[in-house]
DRENDOFI-985123 format. One record per residue: y, z, x of N, C-alpha, C, O in turn; residue in one letter. Coordinates in pm, whole numbers, m for minus. Layout:
% residues N
+--------+--------+--------+--------+--------+--------+--------+--------+--------+--------+--------+--------+----+
|     ny |     nz |     nx |    cay |    caz |    cax |     cy |     cz |     cx |     oy |     oz |     ox | aa |
+--------+--------+--------+--------+--------+--------+--------+--------+--------+--------+--------+--------+----+
|      Y |      Z |      X |      Y |      Z |      X |      Y |      Z |      X |      Y |      Z |      X |  a |
...
+--------+--------+--------+--------+--------+--------+--------+--------+--------+--------+--------+--------+----+
END
This chain:
% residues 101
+--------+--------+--------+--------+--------+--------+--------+--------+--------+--------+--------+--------+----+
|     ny |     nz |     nx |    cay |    caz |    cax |     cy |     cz |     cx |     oy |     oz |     ox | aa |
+--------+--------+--------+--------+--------+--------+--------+--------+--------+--------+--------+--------+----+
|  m1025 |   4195 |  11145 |   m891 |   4147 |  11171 |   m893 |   4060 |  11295 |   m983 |   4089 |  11374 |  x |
|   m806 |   3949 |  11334 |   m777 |   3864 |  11386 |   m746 |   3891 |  11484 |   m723 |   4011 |  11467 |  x |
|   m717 |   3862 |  11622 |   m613 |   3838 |  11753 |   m626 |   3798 |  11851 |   m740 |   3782 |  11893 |  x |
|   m530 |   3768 |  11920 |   m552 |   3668 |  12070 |   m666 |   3710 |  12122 |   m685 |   3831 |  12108 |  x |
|   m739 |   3656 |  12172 |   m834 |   3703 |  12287 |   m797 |   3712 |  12409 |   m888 |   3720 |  12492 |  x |
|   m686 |   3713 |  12447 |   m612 |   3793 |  12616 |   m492 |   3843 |  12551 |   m441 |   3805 |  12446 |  x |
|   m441 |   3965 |  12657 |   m311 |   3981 |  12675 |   m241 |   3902 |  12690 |   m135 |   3918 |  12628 |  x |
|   m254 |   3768 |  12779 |   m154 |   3651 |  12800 |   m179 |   3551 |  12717 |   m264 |   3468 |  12749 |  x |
|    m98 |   3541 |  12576 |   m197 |   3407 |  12491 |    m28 |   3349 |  12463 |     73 |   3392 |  12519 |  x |
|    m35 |   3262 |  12379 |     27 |   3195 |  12305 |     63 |   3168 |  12141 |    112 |   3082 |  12068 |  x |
|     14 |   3279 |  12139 |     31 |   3296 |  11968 |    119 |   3385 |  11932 |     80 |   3501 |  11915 |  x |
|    261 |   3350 |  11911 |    372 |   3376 |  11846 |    354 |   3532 |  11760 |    299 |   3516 |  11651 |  x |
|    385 |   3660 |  11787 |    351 |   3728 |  11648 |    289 |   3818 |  11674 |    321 |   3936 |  11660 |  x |
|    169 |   3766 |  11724 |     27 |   3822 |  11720 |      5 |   3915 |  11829 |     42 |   3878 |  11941 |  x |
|    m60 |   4056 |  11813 |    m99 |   4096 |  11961 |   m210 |   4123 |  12002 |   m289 |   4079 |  11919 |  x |
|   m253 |   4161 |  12069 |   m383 |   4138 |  12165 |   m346 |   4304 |  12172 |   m260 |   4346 |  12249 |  x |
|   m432 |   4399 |  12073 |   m413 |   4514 |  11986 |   m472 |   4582 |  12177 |   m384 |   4636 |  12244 |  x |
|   m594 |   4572 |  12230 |   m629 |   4626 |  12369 |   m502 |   4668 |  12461 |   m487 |   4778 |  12514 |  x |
|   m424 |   4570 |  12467 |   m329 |   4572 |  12602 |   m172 |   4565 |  12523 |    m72 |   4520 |  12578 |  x |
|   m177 |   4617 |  12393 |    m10 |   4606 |  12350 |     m1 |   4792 |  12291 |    m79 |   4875 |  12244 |  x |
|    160 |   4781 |  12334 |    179 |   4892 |  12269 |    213 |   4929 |  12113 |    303 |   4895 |  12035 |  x |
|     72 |   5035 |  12102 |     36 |   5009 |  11962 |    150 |   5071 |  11865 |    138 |   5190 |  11896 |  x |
|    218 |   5070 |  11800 |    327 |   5202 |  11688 |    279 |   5317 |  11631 |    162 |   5320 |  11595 |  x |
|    341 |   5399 |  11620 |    266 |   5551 |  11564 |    174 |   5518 |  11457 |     55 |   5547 |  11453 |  x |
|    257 |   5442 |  11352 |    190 |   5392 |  11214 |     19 |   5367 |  11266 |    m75 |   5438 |  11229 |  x |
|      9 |   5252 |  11359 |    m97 |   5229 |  11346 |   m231 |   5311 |  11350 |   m258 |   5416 |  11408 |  x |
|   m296 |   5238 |  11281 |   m463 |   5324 |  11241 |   m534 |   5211 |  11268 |   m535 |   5117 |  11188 |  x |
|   m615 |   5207 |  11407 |   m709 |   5076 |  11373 |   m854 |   5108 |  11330 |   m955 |   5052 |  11371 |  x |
|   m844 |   5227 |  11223 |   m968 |   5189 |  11165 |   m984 |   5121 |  10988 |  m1075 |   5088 |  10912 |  x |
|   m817 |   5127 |  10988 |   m768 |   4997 |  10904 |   m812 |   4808 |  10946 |   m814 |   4719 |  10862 |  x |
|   m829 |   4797 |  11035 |   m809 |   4670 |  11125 |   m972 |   4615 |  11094 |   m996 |   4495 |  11092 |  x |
|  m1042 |   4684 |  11078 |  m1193 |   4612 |  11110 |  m1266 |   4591 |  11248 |  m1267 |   4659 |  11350 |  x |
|  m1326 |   4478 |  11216 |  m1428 |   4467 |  11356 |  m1290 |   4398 |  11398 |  m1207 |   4360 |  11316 |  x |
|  m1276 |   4384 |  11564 |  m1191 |   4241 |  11637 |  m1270 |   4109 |  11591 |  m1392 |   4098 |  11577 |  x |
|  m1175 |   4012 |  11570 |  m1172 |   3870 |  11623 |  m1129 |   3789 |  11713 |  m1039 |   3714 |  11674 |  x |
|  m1170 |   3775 |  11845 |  m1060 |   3692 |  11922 |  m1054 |   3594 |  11894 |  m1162 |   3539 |  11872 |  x |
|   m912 |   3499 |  11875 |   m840 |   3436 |  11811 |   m801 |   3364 |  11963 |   m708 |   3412 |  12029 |  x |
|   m898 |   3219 |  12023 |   m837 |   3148 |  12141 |   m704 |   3075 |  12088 |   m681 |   3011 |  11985 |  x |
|   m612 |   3115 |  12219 |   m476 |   2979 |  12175 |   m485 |   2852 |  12143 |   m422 |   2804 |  12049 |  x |
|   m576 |   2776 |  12226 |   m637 |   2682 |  12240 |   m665 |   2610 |  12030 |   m610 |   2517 |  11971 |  x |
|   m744 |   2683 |  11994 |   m817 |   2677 |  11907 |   m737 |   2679 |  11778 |   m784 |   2613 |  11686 |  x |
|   m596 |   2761 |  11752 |   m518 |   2760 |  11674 |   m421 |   2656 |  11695 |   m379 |   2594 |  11597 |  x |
|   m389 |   2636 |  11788 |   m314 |   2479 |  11857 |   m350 |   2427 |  11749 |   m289 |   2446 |  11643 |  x |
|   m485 |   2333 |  11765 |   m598 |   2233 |  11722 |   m584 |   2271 |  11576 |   m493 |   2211 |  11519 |  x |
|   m634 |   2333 |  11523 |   m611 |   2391 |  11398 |   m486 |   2345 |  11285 |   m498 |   2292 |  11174 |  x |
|   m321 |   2404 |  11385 |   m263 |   2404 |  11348 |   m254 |   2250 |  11318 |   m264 |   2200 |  11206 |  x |
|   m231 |   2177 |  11447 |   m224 |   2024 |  11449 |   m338 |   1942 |  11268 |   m306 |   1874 |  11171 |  x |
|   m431 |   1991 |  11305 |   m525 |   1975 |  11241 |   m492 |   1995 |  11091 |   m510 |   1896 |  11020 |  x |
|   m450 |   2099 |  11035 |   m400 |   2137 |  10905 |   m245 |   2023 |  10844 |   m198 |   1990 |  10735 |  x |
|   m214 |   2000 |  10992 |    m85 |   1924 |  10965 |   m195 |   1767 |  10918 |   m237 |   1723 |  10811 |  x |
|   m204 |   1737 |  11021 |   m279 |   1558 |  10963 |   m391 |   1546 |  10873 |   m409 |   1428 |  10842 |  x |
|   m485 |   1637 |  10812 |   m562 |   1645 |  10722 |   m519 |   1694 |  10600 |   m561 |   1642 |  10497 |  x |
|   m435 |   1794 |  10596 |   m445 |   1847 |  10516 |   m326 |   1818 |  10457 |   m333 |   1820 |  10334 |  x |
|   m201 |   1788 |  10509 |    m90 |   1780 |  10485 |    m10 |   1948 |  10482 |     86 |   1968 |  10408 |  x |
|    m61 |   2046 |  10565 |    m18 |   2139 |  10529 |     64 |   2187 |  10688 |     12 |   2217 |  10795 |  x |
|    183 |   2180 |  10657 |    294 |   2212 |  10777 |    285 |   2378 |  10815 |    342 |   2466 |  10749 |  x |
|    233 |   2393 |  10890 |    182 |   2586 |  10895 |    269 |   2558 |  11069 |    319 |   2467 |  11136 |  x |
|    240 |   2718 |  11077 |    327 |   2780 |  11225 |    145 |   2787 |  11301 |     44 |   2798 |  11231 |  x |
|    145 |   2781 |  11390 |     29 |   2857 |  11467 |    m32 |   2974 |  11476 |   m122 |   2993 |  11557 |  x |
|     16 |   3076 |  11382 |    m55 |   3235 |  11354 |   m106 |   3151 |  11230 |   m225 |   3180 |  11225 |  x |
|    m87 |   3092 |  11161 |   m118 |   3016 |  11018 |   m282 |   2945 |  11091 |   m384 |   3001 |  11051 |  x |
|   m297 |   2845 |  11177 |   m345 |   2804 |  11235 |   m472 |   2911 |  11285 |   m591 |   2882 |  11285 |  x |
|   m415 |   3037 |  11326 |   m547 |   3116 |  11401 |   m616 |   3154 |  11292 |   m737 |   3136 |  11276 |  x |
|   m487 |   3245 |  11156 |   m547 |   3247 |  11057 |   m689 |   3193 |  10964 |   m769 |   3252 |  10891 |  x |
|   m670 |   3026 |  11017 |   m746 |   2993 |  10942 |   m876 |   2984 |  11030 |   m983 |   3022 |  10981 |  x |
|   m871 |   2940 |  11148 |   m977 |   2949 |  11281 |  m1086 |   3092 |  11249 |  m1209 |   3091 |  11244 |  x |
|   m999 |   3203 |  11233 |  m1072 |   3303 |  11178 |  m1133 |   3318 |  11057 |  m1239 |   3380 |  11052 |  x |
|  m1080 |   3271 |  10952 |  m1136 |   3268 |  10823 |  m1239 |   3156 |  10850 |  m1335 |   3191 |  10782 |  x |
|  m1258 |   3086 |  10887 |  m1362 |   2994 |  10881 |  m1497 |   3030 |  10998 |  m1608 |   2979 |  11011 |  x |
|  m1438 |   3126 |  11062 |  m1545 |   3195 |  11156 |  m1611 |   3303 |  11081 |  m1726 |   3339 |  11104 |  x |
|  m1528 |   3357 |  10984 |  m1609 |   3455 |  10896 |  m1663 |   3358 |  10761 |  m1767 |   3386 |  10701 |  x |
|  m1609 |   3287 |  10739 |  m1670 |   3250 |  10605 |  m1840 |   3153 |  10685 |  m1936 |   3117 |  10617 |  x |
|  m1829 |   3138 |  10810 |  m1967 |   3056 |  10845 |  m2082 |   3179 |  10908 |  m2195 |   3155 |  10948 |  x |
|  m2009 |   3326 |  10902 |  m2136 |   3439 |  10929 |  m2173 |   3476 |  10785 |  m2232 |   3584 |  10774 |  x |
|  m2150 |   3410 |  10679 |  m2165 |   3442 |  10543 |  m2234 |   3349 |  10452 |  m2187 |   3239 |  10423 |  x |
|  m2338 |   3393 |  10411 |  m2454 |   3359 |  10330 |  m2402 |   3300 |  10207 |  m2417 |   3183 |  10171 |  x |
|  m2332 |   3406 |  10139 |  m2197 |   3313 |  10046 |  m2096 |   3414 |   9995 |  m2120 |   3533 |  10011 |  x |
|  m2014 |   3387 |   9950 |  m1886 |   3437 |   9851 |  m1793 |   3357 |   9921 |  m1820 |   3258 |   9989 |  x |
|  m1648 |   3420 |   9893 |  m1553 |   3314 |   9944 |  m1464 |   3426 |  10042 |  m1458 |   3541 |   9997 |  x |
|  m1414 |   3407 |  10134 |  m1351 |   3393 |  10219 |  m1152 |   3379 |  10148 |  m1112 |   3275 |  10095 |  x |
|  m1105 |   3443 |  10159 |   m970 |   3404 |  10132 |   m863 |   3475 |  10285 |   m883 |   3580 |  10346 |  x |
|   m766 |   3382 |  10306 |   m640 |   3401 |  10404 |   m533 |   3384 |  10357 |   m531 |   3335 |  10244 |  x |
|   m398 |   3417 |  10428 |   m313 |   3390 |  10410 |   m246 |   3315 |  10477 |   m273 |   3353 |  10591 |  x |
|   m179 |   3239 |  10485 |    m79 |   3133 |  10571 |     54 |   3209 |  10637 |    159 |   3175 |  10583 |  x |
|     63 |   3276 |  10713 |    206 |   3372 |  10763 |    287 |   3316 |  10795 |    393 |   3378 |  10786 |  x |
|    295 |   3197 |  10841 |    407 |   3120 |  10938 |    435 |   2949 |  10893 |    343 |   2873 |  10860 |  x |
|    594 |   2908 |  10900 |    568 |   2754 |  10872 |    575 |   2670 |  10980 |    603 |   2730 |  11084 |  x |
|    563 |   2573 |  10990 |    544 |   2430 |  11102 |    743 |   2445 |  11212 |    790 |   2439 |  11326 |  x |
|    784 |   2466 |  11059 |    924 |   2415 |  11114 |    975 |   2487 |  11263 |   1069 |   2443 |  11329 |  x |
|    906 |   2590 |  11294 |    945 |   2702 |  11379 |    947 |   2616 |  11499 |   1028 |   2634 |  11590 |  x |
|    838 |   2500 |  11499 |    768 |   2510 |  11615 |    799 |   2323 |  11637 |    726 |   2249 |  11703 |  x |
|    924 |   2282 |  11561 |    935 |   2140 |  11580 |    937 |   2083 |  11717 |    895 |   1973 |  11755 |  x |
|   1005 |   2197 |  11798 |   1078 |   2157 |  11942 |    961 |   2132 |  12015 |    982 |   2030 |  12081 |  x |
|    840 |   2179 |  12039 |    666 |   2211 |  12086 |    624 |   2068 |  12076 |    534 |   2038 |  11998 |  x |
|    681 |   1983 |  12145 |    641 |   1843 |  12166 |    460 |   1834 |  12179 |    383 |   1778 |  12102 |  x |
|    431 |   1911 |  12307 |    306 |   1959 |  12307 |    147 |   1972 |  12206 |     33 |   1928 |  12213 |  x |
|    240 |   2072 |  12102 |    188 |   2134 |  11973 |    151 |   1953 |  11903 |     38 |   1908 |  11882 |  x |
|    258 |   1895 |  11883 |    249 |   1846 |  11797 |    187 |   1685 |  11816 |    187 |   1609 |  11719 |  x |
|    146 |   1651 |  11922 |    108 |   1574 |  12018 |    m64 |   1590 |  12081 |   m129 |   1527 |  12163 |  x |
|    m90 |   1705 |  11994 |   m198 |   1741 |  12021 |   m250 |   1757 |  12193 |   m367 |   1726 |  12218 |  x |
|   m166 |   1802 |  12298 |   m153 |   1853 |  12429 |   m175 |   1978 |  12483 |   m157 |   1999 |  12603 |  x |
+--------+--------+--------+--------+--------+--------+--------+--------+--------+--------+--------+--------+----+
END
């Protein structure tokens, strides 16, 4: 499973499972190994999915895929599948985001 790599990140959603308070529900031996998931890197991503791909995603969409492509390149072969959680529109105001900054 996926997540920020600090307590202080920028990814909308997401928590940084070490330093958040976890809910009764949770079981993290549901969760898997960690992935840290840089802000930085889902930014880029996100931006990235927008002008290549044509695909308008939110930035958890973005880490999403940062991670799936970090596991699908420790893999010899099969496929790799994610999901997209979030859309672009959230994040129109993020001059930044979208400016690649």
């Amino acid at each position: 499973s996926f997540q920020p790599d600090t307590g202080f990140h920028g990814l909308e959603g997401l928590k940084h499972m070490p330093t958040a308070i976890k809910p009764g529900i949770y079981d993290e031996s549901f969760a898997g190994e960690p992935l840290p998931i840089e802000t930085e890197a889902s930014h880029e991503m996100t931006l990235r999915l927008a002008r290549e791909e044509g695909l308008f995603v939110g930035i958890s969409s973005g880490a999403a895929v940062v991670a799936a492509l970090q596991v699908a390149s420790e893999l010899d072969e099969g496929v790799v599948v994610t999901i997209l959680p979030d859309a672009g529109y959230k994040y129109l105001s993020d001059k930044a985001l979208w400016e690649g900054k």
